[in-house]
Structure formats: C-alpha cells, structure tokens
C-alpha positions in Angstrom: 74.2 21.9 -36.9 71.4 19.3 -36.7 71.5 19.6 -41.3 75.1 19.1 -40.8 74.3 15.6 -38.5 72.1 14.4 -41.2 73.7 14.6 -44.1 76.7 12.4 -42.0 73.8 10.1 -41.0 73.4 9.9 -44.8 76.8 9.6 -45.6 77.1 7.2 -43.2 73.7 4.9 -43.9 75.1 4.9 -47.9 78.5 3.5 -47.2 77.3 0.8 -45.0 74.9 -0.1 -47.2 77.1 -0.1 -50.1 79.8 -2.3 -48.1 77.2 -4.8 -47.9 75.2 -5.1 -51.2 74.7 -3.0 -54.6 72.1 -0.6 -54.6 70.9 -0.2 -57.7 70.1 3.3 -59.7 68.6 4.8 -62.9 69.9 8.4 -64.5 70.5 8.8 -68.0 72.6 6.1 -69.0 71.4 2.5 -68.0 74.1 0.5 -65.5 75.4 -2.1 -68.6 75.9 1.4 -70.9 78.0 3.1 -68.3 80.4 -0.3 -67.6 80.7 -1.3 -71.4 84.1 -0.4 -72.3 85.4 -0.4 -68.7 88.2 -2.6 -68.0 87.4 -3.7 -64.6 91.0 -4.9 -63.5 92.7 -2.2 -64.8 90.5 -0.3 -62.9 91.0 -2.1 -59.5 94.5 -2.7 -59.2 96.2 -1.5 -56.4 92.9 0.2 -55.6 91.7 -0.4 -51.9 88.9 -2.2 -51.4 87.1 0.9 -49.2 88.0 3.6 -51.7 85.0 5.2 -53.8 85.6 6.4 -57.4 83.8 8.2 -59.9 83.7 6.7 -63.7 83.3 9.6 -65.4 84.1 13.7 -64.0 81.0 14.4 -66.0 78.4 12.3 -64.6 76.3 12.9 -61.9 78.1 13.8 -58.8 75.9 11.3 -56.6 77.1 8.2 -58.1 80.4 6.3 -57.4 81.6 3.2 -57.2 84.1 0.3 -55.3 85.8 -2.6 -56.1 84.2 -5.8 -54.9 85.7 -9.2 -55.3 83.0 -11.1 -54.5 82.4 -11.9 -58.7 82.8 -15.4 -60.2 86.3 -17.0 -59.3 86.8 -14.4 -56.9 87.4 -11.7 -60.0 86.8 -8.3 -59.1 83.6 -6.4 -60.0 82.3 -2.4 -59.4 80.0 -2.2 -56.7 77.8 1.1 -57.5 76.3 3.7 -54.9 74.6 6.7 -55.1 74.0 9.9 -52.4 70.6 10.3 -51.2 68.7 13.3 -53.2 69.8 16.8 -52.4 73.5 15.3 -51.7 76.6 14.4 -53.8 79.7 13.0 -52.9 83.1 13.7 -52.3 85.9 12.1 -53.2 88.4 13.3 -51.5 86.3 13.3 -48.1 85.2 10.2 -49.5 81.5 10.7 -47.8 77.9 12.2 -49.0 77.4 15.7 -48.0 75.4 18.9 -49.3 75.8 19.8 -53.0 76.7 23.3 -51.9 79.5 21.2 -49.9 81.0 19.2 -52.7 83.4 20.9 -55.0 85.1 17.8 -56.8 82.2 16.8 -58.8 84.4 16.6 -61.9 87.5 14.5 -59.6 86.9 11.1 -60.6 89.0 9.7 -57.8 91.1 10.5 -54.6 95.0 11.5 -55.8 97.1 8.7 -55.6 100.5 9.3 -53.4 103.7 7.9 -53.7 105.1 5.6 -50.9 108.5 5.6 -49.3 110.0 1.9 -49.6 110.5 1.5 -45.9 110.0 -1.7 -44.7 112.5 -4.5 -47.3 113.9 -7.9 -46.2 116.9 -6.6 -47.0 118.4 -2.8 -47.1 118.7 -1.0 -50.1 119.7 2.1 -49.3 123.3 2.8 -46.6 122.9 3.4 -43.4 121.6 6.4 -42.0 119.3 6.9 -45.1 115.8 5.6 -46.2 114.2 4.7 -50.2 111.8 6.6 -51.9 109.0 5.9 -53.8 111.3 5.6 -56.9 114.1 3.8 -55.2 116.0 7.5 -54.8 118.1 7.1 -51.4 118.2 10.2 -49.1 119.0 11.3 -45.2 116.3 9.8 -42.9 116.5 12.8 -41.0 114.5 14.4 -44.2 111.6 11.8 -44.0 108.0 13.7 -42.7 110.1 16.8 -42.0 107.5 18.9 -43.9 109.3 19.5 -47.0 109.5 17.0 -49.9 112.4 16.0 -50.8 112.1 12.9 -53.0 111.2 13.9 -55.9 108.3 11.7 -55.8 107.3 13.5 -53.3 106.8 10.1 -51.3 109.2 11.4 -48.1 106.1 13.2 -46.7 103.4 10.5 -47.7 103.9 8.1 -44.4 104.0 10.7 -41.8 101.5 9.3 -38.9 102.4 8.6 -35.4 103.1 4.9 -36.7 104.6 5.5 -39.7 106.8 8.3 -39.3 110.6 7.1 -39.8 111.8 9.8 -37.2 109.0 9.1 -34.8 108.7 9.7 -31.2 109.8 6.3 -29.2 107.8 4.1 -27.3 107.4 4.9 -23.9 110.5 4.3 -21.3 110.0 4.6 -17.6 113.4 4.6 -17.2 114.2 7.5 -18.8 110.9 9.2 -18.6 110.4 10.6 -14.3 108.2 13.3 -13.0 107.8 16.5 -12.8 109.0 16.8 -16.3 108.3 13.6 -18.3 105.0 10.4 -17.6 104.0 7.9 -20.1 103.0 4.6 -19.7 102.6 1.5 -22.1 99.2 1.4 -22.5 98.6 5.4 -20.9 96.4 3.9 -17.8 99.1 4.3 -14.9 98.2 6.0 -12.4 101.3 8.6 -11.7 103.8 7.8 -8.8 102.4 4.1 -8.4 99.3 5.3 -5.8 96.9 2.7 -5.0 93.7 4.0 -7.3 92.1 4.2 -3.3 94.0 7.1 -2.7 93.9 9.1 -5.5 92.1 12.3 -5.6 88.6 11.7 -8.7 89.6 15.0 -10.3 87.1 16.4 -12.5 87.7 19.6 -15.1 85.2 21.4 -16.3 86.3 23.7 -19.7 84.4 25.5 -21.9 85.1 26.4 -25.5 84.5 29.6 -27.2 83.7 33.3 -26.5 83.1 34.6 -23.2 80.3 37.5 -23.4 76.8 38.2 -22.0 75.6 35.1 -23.6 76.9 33.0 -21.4 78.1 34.8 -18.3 75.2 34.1 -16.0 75.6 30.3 -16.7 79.6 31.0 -15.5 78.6 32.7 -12.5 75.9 30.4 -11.5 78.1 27.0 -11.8 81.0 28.9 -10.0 79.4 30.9 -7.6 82.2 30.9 -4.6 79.8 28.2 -2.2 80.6 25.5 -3.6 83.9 24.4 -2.2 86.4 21.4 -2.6 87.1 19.1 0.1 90.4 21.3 0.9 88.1 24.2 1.6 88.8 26.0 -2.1 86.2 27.0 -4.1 86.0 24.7 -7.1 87.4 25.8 -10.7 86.8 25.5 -14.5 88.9 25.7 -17.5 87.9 28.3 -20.1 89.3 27.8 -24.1 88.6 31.7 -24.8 88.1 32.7 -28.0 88.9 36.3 -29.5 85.4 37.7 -31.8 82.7 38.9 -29.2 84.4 37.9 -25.9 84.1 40.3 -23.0 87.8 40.7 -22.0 86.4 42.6 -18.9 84.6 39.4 -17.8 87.6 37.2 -19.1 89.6 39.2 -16.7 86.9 38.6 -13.3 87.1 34.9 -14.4 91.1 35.1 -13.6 90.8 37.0 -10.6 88.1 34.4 -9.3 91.0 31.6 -9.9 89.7 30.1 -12.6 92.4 29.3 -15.6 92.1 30.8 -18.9 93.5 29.3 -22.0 93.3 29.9 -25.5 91.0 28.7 -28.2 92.3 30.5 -31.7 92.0 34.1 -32.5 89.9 34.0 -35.7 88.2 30.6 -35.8 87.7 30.3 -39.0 85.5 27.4 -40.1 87.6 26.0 -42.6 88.5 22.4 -40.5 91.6 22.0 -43.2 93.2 25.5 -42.2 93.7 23.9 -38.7 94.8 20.6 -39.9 97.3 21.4 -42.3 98.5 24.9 -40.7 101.8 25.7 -41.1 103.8 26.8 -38.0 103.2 30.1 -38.6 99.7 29.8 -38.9 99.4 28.0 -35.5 102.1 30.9 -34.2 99.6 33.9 -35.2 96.7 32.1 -34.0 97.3 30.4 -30.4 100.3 33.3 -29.4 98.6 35.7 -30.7 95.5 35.2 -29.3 97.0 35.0 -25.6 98.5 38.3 -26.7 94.5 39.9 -27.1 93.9 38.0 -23.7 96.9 39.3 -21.7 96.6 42.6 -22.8 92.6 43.4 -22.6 92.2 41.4 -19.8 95.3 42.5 -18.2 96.7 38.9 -17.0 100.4 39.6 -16.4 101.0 36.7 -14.7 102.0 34.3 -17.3 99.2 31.8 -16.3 98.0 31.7 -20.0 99.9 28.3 -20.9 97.0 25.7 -22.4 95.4 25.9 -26.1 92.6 23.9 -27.6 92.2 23.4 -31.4 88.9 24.9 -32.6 87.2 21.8 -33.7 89.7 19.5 -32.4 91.7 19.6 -35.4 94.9 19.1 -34.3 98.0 20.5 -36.2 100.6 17.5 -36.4 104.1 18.0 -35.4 103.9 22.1 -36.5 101.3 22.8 -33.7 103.5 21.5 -31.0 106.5 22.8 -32.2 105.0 26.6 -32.0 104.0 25.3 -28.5 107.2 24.5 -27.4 109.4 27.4 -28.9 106.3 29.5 -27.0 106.7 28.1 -23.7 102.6 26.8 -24.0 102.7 23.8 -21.0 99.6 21.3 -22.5 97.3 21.1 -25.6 93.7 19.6 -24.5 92.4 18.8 -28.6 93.6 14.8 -28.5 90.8 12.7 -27.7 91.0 9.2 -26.8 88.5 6.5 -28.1 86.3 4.9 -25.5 88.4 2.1 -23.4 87.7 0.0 -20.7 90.0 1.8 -18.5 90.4 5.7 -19.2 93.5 7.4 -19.8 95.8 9.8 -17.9 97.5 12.7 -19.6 100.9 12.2 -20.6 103.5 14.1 -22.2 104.7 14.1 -25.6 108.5 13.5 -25.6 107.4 9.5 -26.0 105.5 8.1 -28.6 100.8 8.9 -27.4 99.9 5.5 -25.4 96.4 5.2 -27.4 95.4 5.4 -31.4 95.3 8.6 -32.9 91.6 9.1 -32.9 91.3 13.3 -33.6 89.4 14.7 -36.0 92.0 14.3 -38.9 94.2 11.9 -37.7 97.1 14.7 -37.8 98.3 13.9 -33.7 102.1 14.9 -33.8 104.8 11.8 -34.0 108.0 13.7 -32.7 108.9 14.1 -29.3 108.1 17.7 -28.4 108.5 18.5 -24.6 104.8 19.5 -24.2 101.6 18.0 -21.6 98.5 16.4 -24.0 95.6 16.7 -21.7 93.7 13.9 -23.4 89.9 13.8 -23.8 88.6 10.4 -22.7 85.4 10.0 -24.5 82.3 9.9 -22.7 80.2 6.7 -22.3 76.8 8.0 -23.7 75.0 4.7 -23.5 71.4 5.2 -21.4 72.1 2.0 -20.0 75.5 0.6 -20.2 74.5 -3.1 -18.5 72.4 -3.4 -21.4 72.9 -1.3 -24.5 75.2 -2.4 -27.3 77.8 -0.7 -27.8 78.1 2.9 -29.1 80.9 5.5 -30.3 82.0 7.1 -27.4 81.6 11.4 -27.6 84.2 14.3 -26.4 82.5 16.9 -25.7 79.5 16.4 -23.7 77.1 18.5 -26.3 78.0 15.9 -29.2 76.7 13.3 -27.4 73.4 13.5 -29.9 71.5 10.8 -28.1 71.3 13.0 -24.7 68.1 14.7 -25.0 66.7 15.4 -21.5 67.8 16.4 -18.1 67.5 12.7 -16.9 69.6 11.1 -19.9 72.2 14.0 -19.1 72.2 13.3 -15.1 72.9 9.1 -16.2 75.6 10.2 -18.5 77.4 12.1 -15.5 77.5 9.2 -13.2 78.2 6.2 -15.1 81.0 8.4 -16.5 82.0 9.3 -13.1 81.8 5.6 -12.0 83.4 4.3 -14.7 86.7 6.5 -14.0 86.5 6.5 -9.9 85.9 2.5 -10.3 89.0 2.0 -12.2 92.2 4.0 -12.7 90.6 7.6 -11.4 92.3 9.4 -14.4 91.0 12.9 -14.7 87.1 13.0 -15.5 86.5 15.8 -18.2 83.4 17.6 -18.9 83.9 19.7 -22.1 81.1 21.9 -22.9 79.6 25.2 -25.1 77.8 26.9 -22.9 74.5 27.0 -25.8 74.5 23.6 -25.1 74.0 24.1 -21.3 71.4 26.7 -21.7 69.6 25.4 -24.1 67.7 23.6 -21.8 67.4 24.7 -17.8 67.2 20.9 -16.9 70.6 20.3 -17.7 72.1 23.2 -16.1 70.0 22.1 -12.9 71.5 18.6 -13.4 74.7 19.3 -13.7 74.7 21.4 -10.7 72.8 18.3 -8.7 75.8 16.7 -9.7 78.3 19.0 -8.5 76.5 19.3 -5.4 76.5 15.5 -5.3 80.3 14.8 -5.5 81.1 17.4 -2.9 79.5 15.9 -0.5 82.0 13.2 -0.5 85.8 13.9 0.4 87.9 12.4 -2.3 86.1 14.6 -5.5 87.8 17.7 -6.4 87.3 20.1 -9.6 89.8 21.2 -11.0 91.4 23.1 -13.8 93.8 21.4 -16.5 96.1 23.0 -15.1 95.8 21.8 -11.6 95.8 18.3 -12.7 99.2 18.7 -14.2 100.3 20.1 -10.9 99.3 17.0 -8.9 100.3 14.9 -11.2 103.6 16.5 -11.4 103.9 15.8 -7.5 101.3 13.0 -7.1 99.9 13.2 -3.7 97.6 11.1 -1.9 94.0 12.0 -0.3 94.8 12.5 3.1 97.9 15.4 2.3 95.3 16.9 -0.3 94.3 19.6 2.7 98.3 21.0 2.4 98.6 20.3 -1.2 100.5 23.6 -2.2 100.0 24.2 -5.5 96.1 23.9 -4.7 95.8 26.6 -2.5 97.9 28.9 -4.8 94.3 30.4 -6.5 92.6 29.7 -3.4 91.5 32.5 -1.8 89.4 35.4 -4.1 91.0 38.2 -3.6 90.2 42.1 -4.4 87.5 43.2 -6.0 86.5 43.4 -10.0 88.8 45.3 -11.5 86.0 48.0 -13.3 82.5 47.4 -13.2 81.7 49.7 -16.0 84.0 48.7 -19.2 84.8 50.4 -22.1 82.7 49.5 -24.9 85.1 50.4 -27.9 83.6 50.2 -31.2 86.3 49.3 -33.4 87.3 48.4 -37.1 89.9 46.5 -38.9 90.9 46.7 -42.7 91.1 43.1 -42.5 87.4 42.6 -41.6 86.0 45.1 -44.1 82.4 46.6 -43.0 82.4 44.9 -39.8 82.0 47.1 -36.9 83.1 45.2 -33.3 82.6 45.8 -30.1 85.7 45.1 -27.8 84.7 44.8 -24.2 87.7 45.4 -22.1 88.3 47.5 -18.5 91.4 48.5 -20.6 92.2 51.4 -23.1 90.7 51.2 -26.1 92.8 50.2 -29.1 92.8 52.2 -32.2 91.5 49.2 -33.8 89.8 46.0 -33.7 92.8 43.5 -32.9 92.8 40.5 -35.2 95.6 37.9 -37.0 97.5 41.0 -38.7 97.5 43.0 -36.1 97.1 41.6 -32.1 97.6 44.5 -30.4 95.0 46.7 -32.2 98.0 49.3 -32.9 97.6 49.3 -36.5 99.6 47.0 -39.2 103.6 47.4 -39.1 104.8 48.3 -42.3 
C-alpha cells in the first residue's frame, strides 16, 4: 500500500511540475532530434491543454509530452516530462505508476471519442431527437442508455451526471416529500425543517471487508453492550461484509447483537475497472449474490440485508443502481462528497446528487433510480484547522495518510465532530478497516475515549446507516428521541449465540482451482465453496 502511495506522490510531483515548467531529459535521442519533423500544430489541435501524449509507441515509456502555448506570439509548443526511475507512464490513466503497472507503453495517446452535438444556437435535429457526432439524428431516449447507437459511437460519449441528455432533474421540493423522496439544492437541509438545535449528532460507524478472527476482538471490544445511547440502547455499527475468509458464524452474532449487516461484493477482485464499468449483471452476481452467501450461512431471514458498498468506492454508474432497485437494496454508501464548509445529508436518487461527482471514477449514476445514497462527507484531516492550509479532504478514516499517532487521530475525531454538530448535524461517518484500527492500540484506545466522550452528552447517538434513514424518514426531534420507534426495534439483545462451536467446512470450487477454503458458518456445510458461479455452494446448474 504505502509503494502504491508513492508512486501517486510521484505521479502527482511530475505533473505539477510539468504544468509549471519543462524538465528537461537525455535518453538516446537528443530533445531537437526527437521534435525535427514534428509538426507542432498539427499535433495540438483540438488537443487539451492537460492531456499527455507520447511521440513515438517505441520510445521510452517514461517520456511524454503536452501542449503549451506559452511560445512566441502565443504559438503552441510541446512541453516534455518524464516518470521518475523505476516508473512509466500511462496514457490512458494519464499518471506515473510502476512499470509492472503500465501496459500501454506502445499507445502514443489517450483514444479520442466522438461528441454528440448537443448544445447549437439553433436545432438541427426534430423534436424529441438529439445530433450525433456526425450530424446523424436519433431518439433522445437512446442517448447514455448503454448501447451505442450512432454510429460514431458518440451517443454514449457524454454520459455524466451533467451531461447526460436523459439525466435525473434538479431537485424539487414540491414533488420530492418524505418518507420516500429528500433532496435539497445544495444537499445541506436538514430533513423536516428542525432547528440544527434539535437534531439528534448521529454518528455511523461501518467497517469494510471480511469479518473473521482478525478482527473480531476489535468488534467486540468497540461494541461491548455498556456503552449505551442516550435512549438507553446499546450503540451500533454498520458492517460492509465481504464473502473470502469471513466467519459467517460471527456475521450471524453481529446481527443478533443488533448491529446491521450489508454487503461489500462477493469476490473483490482488485481490478478497480471491473467495478467501474460492470455491466448489470455483473453488479447483479456480485451485491445479490453476495447477500445470498450472507443470508444463508449466517441465517438472517429477516430481510434486513438492504445496503451495499462498492469495493474501492468504485461506483457503477446508472447499471449499479438499477440492479439495486429491481433487488429491492434501500441505500448505496460508495458516493463520497468533497470536503465543504457545511457537510451533507443523504439524499435519494430520483433527483439529480446535490454535490460534484467526486468517486473514484467519476461514474455516480445520472438517472433517477428510486434508491437512498448514504454519502461520505470527507473528513477534515488538517492537525490544526485554524491554521493549516488547506488539504484534500479523506473518506475513510485509514486514508487519511497524514494521521500517524493516537493524538493526531483523537484531533481528527473532534474537529470532525465539531465541524458537523456546529453546523447542519448531517450524519458524522467514521469508515474504517479494522487493520487500520489495530495496527496501532493507541487509536483503538482513542477512539473508544471518544465514544465514551460523546455519550456522556444527551444529543449524540450511533447509529447504523440504516437507522439514519429511519429518522430521517420521520425526522424527530431530541426530546421524542426516548420513544423514537424504529430505534428501539434492535434494542434489546436478545437469546443467546446461535452455536458456539461452528462448522469449519473445508471446501473447493472449480472456479478457484487449488484453493482450499475454510467456510465458517453454524450452518450445514455446502458441498462446495460458494462463489460468483455458484452462491449457494450446491454446485453449478447446468
């Protein structure tokens, strides 16, 4: 991870400094040798000014170059760069990352796509239909629908959240009312017009990722049944489960202790563009089939399995949410929201997102799809926020890189807390691995100082995701909060674990060849190891 952080340092440090002068470098051919010939106008046209480009696929994979217009008369020269040693670049990704990393050394540039013609003084195409690249009129309905159409291909070129000719509207309070529809302009109202005075500071914590041995200690010390909301219930945490090494058995003691359980993808793979540009299908096998392992090994039959989170926040555009909706999932918690002023409550999708797309991709969906985005506000990470400049806020609390002791940790949690109990009191969330907590025992003990903390005051309560949705659904203020109903539902522990002995079945699946699993569950044993094929571990349908 930390060789991963680098080599985006790098990345990062060669851009800037290419943005702001030419650095120059020597390889085999000298700098006048490897322009002569070049035509540098032809080059740059209709090339944007950020946009790095290789001269040659042969060369050497480090250099590339930019159009600069900062030559005599305002004419356009090439600005050259080169990676740091032990790096090349990538064009497509259009940063400096491992060698082993880059496999477009011989792309010279990033593909150039066709635009619709959407915006003209005048119309050129009839009513009810939208241009092409090539000036070919078609059905606006078959703009960004996934398909192309054009036969430039240009219908699915302008597809974000702004761009999108079929996209969600902008928010309308008149036609948008709780319990099934909030949005707001700017996504900083508080829900059924409160006064920010009496508003219940909820605070989620969720963790991401398997839940086994590793980490079930931490789970059992940070939720050990004493420590108790102001309406007398023990307080909760959100867990994005997912499927390779998790301990369905413990999965299942989480649930009966009240806590929610959600999904977080059933294989995980590490391929960031397999959950960015997943088909519906893809998102289908992964997210419902992974509640299918969870309901059936841990034996949750309540239906209480209704939240997903994208495996690193790579959100799937418009196809994710459409498998949510057709699945009856309630809320997605992958969006996160760039650092503000005033943090942001969650909102549902049938209206256009209140705040820039800022995930990891830029793929947020722009239709209306009747689904809850629980929004991560980024964290404030600054050590001293009076002071410091500014910084990039983080989402989860372990990528906050600069927090690198128990102190910096226990400043991070209350000038975060402030800074959302000062102002709107949208929902605080702390999003963690569990690694990340035990890596060092000073930031568990400091995050349980600060639990301990905000209990002692009577307007603090934490809270799953989907609790929050529940209040906010029926917005109550502080001094009803005792009665609140849908509060009290996971209240009370009740019964006792459900084995304490499970089976350990050592399983295999032909689509994991030579791997030998261990599935953890108080359950019978399947005959094999479930996975994307096959959920139920009965063996592949024919």
């Amino acid at each position: 991870m930390a060789r991963r952080h680098w080599a985006l340092f790098v990345s990062i440090m060669c851009l800037c400094m290419a943005a702001d002068s030419f650095i120059p470098f020597q390889s085999g051919k000298s700098q006048q040798e490897k322009l002569e010939g070049v035509d540098v106008e032809e080059v740059c046209a209709d090339r944007p000014a950020d946009e790095y480009f290789r001269l040659e696929a042969d060369g050497d994979c480090r250099e590339v170059y930019r159009c600069d217009s900062a030559g005599e008369d305002g004419t356009n020269r090439l600005a050259p760069i080169k990676c740091a040693g032990g790096l090349a670049f990538d064009v497509l990704r259009q940063l400096c990352d491992w060698k082993s990393n880059v496999k477009n050394c011989d792309v010279q540039e990033k593909p150039r796509k066709a635009q619709p013609i959407l915006k003209t003084d005048e119309p050129i195409c009839p009513e009810g239909k939208l241009s092409c690249g090539d000036g070919e009129c078609l059905d606006k309905e078959l703009f960004c629908n996934g398909k192309p159409d054009c036969k430039d291909e240009s219908d699915e070129n302008a597809c974000s959240v702004d761009e999108d000719p079929n996209r969600a509207p902008e928010c309308d309070p008149t036609q948008c009312a709780l319990p099934d529809c909030f949005c707001s302009a700017d996504g900083t109202r508080i829900p059924g017009g409160i006064e920010p005075q009496q508003v219940p500071q909820m605070i989620t914590i969720t963790f991401n990722g398997a839940v086994n041995v590793d980490n079930i200690d931490l789970y059992d010390d940070l939720f050990n049944g004493q420590r108790q909301n102001p309406n007398g219930c023990s307080i909760k945490g959100t867990f994005f489960v997912s499927h390779k090494y998790t301990n369905y058995s413990a999965v299942q003691d989480l649930h009966r202790r009240g806590h929610e359980i959600s999904v977080f993808s059933l294989t995980h793979k590490d391929d960031p563009n397999y959950w960015s540009g997943g088909s519906y299908d893809d998102w289908l096998a992964e997210m419902a089939g992974s509640r299918l392992i969870v309901e059936r090994f841990a034996n949750i039959t309540d239906g209480s399995i209704i939240g997903m989170r994208a495996p690193y926040l790579r959100v799937g555009g418009n196809k994710q949410f459409e498998m949510m909706a057709d699945q009856f999932f309630v809320y997605d918690a992958s969006i996160t929201a760039s650092l503000g002023r005033v943090p942001i409550w969650p909102y549902t999708l049938y209206f256009r997102m209140p705040h820039k797309c800022n995930g990891n991709a830029h793929n947020c969906p722009s239709r209306s799809h009747p689904v809850w985005e629980m929004v991560m506000n980024e964290l404030d990470r600054r050590d001293d926020p009076t002071f410091d400049e500014s910084l990039p806020g983080c989402h989860m609390v372990d990528s906050c890189s600069n927090v690198a002791s128990g102190e910096q940790f226990a400043r991070l949690l209350r000038h975060n807390f402030n800074r959302h109990y000062n102002s709107n009191r949208a929902p605080l969330g702390l999003h963690f691995h569990a690694s990340w907590l035990k890596s060092k025992k000073e930031y568990r003990d400091e995050l349980v100082k600060f639990i301990e903390e905000m209990l002692g005051r009577n307007d603090v309560f934490f809270v799953t995701n989907l609790q929050v949705i529940q209040w906010m659904q029926n917005p109550t203020e502080l001094n009803s909060l005792r009665d609140f109903q849908e509060w009290k539902e996971k209240c009370d522990v009740k019964g006792q674990p459900y084995c304490s002995l499970p089976n350990a079945c050592p399983l295999t699946t032909r689509e994991l060849p030579g791997e030998t699993l261990r599935l953890f569950t108080c359950m019978e044993c399947p005959n094999n190891y479930p996975w994307i094929l096959d959920p139920t571990g009965d063996g592949f349908s024919v």
